[in-house]
mmCIF file of the N, C-alpha and C atoms, coordinates in Angstrom:
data_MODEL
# 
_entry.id   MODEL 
# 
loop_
_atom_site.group_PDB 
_atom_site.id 
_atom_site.type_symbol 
_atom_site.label_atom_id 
_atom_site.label_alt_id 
_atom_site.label_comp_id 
_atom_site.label_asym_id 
_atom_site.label_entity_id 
_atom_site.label_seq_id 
_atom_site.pdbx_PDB_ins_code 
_atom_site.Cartn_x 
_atom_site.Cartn_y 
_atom_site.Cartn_z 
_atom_site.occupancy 
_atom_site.B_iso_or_equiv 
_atom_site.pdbx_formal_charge 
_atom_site.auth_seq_id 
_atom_site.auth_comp_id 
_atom_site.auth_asym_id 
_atom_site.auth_atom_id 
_atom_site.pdbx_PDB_model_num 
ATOM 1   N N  . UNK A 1 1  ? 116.682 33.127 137.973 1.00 0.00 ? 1  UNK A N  1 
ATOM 2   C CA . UNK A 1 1  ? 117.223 34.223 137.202 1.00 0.00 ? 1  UNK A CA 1 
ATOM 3   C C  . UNK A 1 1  ? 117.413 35.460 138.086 1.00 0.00 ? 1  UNK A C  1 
ATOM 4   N N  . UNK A 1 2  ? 116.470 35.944 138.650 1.00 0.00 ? 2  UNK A N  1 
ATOM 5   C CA . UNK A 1 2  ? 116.478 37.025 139.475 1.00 0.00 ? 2  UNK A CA 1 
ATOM 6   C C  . UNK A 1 2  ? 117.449 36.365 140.936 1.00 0.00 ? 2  UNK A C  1 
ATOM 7   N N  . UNK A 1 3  ? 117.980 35.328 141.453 1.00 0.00 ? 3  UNK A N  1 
ATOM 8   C CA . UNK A 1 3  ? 118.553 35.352 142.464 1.00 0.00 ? 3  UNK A CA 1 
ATOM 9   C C  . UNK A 1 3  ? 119.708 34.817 141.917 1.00 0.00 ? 3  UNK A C  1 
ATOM 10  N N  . UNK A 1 4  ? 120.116 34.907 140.289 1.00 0.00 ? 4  UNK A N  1 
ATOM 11  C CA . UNK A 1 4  ? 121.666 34.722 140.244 1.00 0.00 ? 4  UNK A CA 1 
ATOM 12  C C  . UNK A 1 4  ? 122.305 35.894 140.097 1.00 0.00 ? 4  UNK A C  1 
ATOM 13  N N  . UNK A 1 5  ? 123.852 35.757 139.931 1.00 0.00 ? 5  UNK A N  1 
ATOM 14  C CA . UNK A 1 5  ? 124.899 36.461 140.246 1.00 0.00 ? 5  UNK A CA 1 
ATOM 15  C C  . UNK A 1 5  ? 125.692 36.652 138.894 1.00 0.00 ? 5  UNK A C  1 
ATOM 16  N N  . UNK A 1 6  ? 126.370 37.983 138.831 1.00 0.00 ? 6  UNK A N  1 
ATOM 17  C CA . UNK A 1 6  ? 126.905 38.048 137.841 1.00 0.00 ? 6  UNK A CA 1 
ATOM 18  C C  . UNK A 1 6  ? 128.283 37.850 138.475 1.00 0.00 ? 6  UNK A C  1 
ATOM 19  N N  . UNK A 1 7  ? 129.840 38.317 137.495 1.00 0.00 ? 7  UNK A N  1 
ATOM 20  C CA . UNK A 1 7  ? 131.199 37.771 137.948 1.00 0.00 ? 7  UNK A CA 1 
ATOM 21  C C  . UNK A 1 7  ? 131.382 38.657 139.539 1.00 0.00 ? 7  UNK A C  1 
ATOM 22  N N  . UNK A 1 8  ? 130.480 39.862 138.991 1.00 0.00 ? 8  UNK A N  1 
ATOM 23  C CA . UNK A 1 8  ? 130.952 40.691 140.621 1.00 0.00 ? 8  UNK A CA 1 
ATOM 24  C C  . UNK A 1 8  ? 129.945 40.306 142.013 1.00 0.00 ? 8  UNK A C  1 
ATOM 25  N N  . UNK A 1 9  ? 129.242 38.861 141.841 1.00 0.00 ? 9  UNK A N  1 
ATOM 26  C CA . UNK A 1 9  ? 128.471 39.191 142.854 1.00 0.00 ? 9  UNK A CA 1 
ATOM 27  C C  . UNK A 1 9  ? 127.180 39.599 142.631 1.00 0.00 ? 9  UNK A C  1 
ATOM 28  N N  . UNK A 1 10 ? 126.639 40.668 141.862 1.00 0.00 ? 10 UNK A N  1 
ATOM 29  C CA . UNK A 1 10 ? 125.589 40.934 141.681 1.00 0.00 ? 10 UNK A CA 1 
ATOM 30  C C  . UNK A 1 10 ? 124.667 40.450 141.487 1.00 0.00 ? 10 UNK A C  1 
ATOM 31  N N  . UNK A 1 11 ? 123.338 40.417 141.939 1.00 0.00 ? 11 UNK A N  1 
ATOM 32  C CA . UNK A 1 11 ? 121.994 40.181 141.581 1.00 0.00 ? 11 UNK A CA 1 
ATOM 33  C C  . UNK A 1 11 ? 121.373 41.304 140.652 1.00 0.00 ? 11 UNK A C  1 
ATOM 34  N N  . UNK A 1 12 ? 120.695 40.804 139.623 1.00 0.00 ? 12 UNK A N  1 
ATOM 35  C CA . UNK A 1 12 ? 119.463 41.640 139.084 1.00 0.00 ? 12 UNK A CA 1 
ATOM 36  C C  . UNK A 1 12 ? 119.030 43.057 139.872 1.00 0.00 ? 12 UNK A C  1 
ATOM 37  N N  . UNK A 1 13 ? 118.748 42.511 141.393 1.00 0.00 ? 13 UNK A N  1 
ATOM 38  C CA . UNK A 1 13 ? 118.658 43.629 142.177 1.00 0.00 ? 13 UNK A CA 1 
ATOM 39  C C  . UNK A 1 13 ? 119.494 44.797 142.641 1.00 0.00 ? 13 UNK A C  1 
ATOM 40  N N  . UNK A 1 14 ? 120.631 43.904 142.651 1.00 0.00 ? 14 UNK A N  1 
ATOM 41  C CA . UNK A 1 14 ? 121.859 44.838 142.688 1.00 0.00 ? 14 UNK A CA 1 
ATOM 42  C C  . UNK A 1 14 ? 122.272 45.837 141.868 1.00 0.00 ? 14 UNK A C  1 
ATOM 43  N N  . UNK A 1 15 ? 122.101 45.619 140.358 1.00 0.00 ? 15 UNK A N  1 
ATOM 44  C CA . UNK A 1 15 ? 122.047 46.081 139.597 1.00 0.00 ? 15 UNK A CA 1 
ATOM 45  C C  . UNK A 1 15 ? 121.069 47.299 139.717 1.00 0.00 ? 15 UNK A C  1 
ATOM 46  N N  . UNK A 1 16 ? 120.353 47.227 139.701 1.00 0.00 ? 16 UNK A N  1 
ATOM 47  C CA . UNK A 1 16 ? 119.073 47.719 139.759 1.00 0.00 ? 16 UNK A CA 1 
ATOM 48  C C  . UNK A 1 16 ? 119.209 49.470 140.598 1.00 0.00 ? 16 UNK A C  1 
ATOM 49  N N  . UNK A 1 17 ? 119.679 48.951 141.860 1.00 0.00 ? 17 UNK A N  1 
ATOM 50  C CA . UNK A 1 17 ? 120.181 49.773 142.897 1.00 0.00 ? 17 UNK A CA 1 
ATOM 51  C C  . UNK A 1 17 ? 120.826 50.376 142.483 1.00 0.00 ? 17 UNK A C  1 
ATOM 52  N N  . UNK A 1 18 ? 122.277 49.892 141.382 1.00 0.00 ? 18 UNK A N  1 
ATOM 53  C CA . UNK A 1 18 ? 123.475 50.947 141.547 1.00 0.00 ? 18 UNK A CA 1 
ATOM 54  C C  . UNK A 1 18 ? 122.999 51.820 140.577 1.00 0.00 ? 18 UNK A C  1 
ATOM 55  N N  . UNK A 1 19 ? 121.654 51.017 139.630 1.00 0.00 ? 19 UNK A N  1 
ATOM 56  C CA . UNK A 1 19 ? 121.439 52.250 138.429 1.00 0.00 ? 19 UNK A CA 1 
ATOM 57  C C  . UNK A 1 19 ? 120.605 53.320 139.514 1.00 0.00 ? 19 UNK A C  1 
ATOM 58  N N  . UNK A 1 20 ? 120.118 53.379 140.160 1.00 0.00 ? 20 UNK A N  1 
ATOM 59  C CA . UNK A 1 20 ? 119.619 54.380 141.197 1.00 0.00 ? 20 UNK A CA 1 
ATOM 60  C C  . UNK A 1 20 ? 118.082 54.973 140.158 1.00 0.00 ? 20 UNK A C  1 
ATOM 61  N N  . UNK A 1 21 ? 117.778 53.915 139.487 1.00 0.00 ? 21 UNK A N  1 
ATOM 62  C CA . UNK A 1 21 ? 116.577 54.750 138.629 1.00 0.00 ? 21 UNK A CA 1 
ATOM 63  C C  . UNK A 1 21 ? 115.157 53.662 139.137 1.00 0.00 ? 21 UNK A C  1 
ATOM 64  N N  . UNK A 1 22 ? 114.368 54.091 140.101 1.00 0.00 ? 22 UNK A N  1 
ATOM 65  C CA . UNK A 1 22 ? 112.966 53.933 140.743 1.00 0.00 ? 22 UNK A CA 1 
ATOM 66  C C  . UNK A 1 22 ? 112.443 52.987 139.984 1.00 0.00 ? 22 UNK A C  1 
ATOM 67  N N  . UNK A 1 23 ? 111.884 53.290 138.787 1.00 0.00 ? 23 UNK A N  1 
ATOM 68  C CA . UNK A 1 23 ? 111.267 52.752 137.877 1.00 0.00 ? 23 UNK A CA 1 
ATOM 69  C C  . UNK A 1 23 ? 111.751 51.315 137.577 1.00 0.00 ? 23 UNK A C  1 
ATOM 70  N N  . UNK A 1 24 ? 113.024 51.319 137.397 1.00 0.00 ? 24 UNK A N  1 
ATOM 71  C CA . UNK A 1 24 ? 113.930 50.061 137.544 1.00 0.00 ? 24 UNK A CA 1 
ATOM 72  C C  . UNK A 1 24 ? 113.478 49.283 138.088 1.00 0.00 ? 24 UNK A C  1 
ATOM 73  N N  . UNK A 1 25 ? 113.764 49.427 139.633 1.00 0.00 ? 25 UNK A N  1 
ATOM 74  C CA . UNK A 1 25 ? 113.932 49.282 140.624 1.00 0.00 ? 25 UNK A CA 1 
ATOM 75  C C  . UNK A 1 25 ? 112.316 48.359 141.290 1.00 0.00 ? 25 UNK A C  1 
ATOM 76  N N  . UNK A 1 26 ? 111.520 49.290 140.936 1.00 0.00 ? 26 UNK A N  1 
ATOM 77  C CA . UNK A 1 26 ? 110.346 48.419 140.665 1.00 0.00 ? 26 UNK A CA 1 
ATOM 78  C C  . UNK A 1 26 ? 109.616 47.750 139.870 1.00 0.00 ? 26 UNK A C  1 
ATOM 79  N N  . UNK A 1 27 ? 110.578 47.391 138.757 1.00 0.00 ? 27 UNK A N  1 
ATOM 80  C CA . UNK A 1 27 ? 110.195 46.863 137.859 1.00 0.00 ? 27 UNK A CA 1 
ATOM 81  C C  . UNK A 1 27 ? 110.840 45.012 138.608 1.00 0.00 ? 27 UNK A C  1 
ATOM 82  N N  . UNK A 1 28 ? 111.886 45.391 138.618 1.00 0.00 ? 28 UNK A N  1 
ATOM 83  C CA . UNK A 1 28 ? 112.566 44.024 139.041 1.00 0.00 ? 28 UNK A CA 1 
ATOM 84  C C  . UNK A 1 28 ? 111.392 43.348 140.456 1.00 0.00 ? 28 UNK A C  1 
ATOM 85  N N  . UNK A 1 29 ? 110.960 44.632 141.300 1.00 0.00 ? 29 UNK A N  1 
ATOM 86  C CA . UNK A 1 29 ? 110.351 44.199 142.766 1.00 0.00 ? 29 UNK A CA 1 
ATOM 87  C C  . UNK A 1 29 ? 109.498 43.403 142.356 1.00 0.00 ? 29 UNK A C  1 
ATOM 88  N N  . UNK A 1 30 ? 108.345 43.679 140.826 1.00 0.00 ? 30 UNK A N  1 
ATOM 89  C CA . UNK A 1 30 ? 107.204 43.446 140.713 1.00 0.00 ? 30 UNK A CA 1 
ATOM 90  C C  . UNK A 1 30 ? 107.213 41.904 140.034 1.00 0.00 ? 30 UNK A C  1 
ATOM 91  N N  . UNK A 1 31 ? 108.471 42.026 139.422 1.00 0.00 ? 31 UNK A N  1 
ATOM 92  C CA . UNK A 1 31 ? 108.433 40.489 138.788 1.00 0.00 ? 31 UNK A CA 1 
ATOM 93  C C  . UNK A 1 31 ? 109.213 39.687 139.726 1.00 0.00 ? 31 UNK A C  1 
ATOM 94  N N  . UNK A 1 32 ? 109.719 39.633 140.831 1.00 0.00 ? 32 UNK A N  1 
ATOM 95  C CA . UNK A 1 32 ? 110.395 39.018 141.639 1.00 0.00 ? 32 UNK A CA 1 
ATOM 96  C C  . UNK A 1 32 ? 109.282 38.553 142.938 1.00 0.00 ? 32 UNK A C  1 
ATOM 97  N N  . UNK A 1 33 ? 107.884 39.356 143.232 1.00 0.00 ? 33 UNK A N  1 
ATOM 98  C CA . UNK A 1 33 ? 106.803 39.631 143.985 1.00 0.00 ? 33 UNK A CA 1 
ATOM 99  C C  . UNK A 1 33 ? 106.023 38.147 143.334 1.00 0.00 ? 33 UNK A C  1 
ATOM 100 N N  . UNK A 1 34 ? 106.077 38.023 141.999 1.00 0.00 ? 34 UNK A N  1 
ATOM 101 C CA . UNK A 1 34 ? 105.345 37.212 141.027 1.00 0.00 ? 34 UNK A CA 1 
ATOM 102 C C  . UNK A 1 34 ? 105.825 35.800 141.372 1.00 0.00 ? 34 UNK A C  1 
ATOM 103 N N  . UNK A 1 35 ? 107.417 35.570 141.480 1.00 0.00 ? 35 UNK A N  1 
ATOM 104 C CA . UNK A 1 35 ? 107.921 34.623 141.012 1.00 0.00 ? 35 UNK A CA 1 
ATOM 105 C C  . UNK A 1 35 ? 108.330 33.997 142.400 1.00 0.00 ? 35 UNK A C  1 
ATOM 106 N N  . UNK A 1 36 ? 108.642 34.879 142.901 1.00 0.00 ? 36 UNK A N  1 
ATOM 107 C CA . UNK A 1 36 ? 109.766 34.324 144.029 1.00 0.00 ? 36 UNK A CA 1 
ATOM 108 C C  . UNK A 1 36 ? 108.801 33.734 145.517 1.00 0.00 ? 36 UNK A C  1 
ATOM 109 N N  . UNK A 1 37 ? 109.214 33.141 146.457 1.00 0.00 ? 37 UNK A N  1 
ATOM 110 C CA . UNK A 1 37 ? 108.402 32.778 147.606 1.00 0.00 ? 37 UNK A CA 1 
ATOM 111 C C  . UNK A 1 37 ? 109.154 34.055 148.706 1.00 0.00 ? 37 UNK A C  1 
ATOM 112 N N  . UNK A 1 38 ? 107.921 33.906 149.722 1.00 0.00 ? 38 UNK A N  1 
ATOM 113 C CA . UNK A 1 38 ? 108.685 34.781 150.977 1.00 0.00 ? 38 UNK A CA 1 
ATOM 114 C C  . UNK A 1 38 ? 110.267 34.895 151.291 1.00 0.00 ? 38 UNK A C  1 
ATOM 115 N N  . UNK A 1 39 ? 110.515 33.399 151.637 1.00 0.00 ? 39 UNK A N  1 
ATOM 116 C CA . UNK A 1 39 ? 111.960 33.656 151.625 1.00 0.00 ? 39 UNK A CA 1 
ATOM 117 C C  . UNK A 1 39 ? 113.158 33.959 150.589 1.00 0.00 ? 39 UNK A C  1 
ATOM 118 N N  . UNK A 1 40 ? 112.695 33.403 149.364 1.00 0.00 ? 40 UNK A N  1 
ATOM 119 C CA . UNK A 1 40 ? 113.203 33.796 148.066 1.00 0.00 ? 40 UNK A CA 1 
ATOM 120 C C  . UNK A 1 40 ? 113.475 35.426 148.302 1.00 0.00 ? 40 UNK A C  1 
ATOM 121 N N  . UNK A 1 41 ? 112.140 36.338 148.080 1.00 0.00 ? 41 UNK A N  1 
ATOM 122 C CA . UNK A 1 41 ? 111.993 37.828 148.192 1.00 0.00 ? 41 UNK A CA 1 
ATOM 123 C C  . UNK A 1 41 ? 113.599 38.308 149.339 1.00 0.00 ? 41 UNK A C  1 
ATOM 124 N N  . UNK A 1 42 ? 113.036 37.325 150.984 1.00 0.00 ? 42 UNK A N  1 
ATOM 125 C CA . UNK A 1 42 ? 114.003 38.646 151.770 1.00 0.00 ? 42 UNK A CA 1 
ATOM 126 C C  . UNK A 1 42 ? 115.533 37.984 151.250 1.00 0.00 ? 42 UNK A C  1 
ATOM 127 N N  . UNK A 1 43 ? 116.052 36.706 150.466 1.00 0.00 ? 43 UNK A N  1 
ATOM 128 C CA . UNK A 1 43 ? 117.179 36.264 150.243 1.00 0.00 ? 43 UNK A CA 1 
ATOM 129 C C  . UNK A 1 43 ? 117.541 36.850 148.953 1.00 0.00 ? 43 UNK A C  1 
ATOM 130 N N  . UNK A 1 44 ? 117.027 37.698 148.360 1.00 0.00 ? 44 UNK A N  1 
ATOM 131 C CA . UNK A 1 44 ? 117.151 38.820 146.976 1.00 0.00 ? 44 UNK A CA 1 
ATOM 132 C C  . UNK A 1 44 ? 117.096 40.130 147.857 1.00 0.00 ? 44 UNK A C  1 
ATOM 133 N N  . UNK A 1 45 ? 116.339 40.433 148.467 1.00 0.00 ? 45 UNK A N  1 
ATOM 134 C CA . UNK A 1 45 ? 116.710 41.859 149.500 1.00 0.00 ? 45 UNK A CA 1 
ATOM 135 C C  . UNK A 1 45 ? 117.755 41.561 150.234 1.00 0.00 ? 45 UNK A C  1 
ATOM 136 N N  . UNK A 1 46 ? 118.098 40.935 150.870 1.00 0.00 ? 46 UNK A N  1 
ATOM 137 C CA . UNK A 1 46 ? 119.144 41.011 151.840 1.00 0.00 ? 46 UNK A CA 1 
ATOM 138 C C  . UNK A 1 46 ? 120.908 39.933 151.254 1.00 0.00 ? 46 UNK A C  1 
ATOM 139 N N  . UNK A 1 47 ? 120.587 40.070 150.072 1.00 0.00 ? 47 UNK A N  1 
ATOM 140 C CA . UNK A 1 47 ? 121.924 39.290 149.572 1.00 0.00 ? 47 UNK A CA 1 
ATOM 141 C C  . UNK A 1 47 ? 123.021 40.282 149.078 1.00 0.00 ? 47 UNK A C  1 
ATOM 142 N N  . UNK A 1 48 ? 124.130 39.465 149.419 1.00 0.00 ? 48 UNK A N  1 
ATOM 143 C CA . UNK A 1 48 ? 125.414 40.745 149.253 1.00 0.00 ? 48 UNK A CA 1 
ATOM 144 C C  . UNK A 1 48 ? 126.164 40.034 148.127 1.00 0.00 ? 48 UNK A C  1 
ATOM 145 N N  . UNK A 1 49 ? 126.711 40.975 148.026 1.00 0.00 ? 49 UNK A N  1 
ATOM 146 C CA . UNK A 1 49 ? 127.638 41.103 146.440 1.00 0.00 ? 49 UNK A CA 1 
ATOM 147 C C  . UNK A 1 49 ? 129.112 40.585 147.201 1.00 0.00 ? 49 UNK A C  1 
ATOM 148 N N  . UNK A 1 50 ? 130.335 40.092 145.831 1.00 0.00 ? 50 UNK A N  1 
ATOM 149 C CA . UNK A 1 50 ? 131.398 39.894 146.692 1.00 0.00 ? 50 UNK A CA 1 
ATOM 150 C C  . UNK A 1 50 ? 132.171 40.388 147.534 1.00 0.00 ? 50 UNK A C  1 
ATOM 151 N N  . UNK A 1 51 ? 131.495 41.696 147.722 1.00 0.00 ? 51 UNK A N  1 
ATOM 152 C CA . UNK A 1 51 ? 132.120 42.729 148.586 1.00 0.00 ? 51 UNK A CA 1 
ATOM 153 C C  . UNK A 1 51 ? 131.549 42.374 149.920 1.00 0.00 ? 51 UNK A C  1 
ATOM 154 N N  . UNK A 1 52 ? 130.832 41.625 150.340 1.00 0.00 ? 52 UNK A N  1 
ATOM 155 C CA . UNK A 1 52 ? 129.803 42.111 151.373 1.00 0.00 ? 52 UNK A CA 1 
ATOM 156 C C  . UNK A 1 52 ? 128.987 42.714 151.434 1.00 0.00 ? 52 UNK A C  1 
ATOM 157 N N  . UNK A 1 53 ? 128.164 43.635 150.506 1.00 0.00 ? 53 UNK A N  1 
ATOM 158 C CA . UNK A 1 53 ? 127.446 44.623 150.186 1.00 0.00 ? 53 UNK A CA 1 
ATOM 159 C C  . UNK A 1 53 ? 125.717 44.142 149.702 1.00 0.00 ? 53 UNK A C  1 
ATOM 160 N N  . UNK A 1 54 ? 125.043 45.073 151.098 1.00 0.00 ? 54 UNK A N  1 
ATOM 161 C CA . UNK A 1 54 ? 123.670 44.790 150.969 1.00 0.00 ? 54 UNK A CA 1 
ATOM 162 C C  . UNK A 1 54 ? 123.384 45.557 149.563 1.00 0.00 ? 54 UNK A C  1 
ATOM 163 N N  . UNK A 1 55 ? 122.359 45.322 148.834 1.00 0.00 ? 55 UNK A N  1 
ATOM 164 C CA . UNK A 1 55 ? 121.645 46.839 147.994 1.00 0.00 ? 55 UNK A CA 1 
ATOM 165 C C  . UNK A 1 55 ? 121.251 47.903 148.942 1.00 0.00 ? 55 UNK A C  1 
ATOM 166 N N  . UNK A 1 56 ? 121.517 48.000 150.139 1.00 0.00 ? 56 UNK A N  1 
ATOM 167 C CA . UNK A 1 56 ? 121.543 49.236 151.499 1.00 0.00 ? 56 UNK A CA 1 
ATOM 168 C C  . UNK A 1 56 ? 122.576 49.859 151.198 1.00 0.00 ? 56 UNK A C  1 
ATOM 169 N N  . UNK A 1 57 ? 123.668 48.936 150.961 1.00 0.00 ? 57 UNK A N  1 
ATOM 170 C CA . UNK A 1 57 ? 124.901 49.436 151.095 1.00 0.00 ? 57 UNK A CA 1 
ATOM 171 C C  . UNK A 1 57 ? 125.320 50.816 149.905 1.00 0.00 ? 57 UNK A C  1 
ATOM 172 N N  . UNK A 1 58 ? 124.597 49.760 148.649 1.00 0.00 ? 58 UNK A N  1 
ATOM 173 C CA . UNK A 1 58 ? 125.085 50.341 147.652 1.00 0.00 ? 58 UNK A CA 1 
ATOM 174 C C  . UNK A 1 58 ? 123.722 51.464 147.203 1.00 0.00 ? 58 UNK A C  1 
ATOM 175 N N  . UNK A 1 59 ? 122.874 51.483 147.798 1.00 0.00 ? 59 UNK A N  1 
ATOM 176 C CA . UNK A 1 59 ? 121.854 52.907 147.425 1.00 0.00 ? 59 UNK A CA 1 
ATOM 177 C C  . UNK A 1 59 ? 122.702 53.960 148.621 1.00 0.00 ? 59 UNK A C  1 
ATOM 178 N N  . UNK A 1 60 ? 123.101 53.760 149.722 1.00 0.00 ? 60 UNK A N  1 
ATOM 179 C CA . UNK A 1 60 ? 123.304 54.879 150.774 1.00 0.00 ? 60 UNK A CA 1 
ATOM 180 C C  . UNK A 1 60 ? 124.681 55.012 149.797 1.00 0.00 ? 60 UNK A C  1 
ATOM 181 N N  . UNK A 1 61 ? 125.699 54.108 149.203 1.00 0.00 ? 61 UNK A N  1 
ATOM 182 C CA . UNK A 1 61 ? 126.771 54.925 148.861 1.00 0.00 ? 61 UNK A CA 1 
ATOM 183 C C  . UNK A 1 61 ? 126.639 55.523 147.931 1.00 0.00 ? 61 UNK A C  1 
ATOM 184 N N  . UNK A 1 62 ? 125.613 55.768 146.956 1.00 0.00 ? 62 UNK A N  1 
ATOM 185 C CA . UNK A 1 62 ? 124.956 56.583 145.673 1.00 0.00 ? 62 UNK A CA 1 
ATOM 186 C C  . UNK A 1 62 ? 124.379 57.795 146.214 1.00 0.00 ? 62 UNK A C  1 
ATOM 187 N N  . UNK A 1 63 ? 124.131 57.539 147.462 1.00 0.00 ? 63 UNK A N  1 
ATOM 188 C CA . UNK A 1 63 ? 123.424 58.781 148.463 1.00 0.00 ? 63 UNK A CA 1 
ATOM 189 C C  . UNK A 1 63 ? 122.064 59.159 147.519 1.00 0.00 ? 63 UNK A C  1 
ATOM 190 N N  . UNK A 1 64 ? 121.322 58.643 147.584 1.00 0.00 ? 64 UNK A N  1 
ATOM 191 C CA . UNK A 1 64 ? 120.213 58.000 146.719 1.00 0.00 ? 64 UNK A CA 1 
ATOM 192 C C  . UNK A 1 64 ? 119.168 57.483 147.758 1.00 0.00 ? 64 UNK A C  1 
ATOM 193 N N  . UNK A 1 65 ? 118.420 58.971 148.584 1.00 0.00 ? 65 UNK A N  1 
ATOM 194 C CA . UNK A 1 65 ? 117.425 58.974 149.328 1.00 0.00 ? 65 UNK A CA 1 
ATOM 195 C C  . UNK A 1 65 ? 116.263 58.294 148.767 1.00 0.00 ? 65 UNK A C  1 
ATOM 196 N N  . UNK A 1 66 ? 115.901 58.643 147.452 1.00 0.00 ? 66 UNK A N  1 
ATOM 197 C CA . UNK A 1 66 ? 114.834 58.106 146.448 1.00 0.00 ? 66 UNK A CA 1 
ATOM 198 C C  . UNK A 1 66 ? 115.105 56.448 146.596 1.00 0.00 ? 66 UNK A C  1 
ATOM 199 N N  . UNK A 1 67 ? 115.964 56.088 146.351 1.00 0.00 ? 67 UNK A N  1 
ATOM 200 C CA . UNK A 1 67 ? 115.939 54.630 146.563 1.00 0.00 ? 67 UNK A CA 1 
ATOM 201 C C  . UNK A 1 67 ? 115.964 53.781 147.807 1.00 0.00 ? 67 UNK A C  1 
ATOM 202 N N  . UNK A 1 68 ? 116.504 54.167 148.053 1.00 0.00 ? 68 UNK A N  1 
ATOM 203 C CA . UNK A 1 68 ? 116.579 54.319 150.427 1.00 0.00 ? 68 UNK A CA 1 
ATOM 204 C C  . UNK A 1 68 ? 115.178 54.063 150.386 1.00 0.00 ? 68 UNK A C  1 
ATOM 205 N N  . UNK A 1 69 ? 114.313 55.212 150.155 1.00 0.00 ? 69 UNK A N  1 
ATOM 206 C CA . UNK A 1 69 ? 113.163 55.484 150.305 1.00 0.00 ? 69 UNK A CA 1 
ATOM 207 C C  . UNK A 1 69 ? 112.382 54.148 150.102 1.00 0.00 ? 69 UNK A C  1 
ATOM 208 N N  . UNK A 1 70 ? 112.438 53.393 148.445 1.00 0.00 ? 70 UNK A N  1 
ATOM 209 C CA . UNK A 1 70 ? 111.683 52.883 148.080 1.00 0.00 ? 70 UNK A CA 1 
ATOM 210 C C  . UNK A 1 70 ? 112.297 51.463 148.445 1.00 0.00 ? 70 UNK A C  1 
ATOM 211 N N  . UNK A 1 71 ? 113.233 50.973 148.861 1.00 0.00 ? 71 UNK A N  1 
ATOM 212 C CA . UNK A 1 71 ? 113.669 49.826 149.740 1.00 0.00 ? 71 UNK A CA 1 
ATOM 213 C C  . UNK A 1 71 ? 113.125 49.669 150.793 1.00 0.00 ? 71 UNK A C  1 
ATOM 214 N N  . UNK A 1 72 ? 113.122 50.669 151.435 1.00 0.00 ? 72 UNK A N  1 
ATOM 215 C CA . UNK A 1 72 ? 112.692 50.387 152.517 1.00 0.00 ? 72 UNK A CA 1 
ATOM 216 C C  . UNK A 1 72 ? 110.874 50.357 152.706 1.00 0.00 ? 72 UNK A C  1 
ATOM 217 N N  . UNK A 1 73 ? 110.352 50.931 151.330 1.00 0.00 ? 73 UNK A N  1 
ATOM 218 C CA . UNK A 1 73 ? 108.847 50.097 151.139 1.00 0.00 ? 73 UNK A CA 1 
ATOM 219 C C  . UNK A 1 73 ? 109.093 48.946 151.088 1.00 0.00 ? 73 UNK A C  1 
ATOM 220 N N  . UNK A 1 74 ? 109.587 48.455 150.039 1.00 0.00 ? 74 UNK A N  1 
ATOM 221 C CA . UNK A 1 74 ? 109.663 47.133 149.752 1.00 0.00 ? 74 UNK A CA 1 
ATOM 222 C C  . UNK A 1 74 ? 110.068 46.382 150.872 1.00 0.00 ? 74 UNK A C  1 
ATOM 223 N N  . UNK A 1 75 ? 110.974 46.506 151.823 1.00 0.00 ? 75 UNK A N  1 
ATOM 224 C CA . UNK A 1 75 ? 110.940 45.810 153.111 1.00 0.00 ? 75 UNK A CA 1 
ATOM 225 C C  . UNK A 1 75 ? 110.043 45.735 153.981 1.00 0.00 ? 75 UNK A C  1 
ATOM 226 N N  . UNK A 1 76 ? 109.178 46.442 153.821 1.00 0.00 ? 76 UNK A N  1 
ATOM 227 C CA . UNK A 1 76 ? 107.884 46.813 154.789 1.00 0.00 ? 76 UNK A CA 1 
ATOM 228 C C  . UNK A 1 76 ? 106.480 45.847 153.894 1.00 0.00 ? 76 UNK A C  1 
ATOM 229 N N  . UNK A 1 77 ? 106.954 45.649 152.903 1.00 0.00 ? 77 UNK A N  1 
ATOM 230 C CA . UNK A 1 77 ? 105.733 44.745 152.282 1.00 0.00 ? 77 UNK A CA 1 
ATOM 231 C C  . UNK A 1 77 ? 106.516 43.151 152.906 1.00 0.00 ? 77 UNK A C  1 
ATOM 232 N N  . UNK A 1 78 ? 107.956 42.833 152.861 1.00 0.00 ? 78 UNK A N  1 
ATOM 233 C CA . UNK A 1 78 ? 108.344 41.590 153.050 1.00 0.00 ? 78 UNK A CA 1 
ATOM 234 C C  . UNK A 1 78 ? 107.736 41.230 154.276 1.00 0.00 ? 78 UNK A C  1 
ATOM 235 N N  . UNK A 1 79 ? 108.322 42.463 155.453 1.00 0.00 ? 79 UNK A N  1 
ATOM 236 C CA . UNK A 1 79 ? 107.602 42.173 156.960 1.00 0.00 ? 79 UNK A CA 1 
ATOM 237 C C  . UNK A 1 79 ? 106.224 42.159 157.235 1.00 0.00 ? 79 UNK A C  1 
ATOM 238 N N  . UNK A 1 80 ? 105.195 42.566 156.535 1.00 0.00 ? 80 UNK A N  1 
ATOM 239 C CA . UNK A 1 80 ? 104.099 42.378 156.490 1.00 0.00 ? 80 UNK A CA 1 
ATOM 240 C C  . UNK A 1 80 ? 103.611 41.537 156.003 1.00 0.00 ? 80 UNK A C  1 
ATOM 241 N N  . UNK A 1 81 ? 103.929 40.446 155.372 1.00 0.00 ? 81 UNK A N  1 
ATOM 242 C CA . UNK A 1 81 ? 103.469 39.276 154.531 1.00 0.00 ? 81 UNK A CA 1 
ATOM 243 C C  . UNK A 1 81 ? 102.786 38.287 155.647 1.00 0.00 ? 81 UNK A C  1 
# 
């Protein structure tokens, strides 16, 4: 569920991002933390939409430091595993 796609490409996560709201954002991390395996996690962080588009892509084009911010926790828990 969390690593499918809607018609544009999107993941759950993706979503998540363009709403630019934190709370969201870690809501999806925490049940995806639960469910998913290591590689599951960085293949939901690092999956692009049909554009090509990381959730990097689409928090820096919201210009959405707050989320920048909290991605890049969440990448820092993947690399630390």
């Amino acid at each position: 569920m969390l690593l499918s796609t809607n018609q544009d490409g999107n993941t759950t996560w993706h979503q998540a991002v363009n709403r630019g709201i934190s709370e969201t954002l870690q809501k999806v991390w925490d049940c995806a933390k639960e469910i998913l395996t290591k590689e599951e996690l960085s293949e939901l962080f690092l999956g692009t939409d049909q554009c090509g588009r990381k959730a990097w892509h689409q928090a820096a084009g919201l210009d959405s430091s707050e989320t920048l911010h909290t991605l890049w926790e969440f990448a820092k828990e993947i690399l630390t595993k």
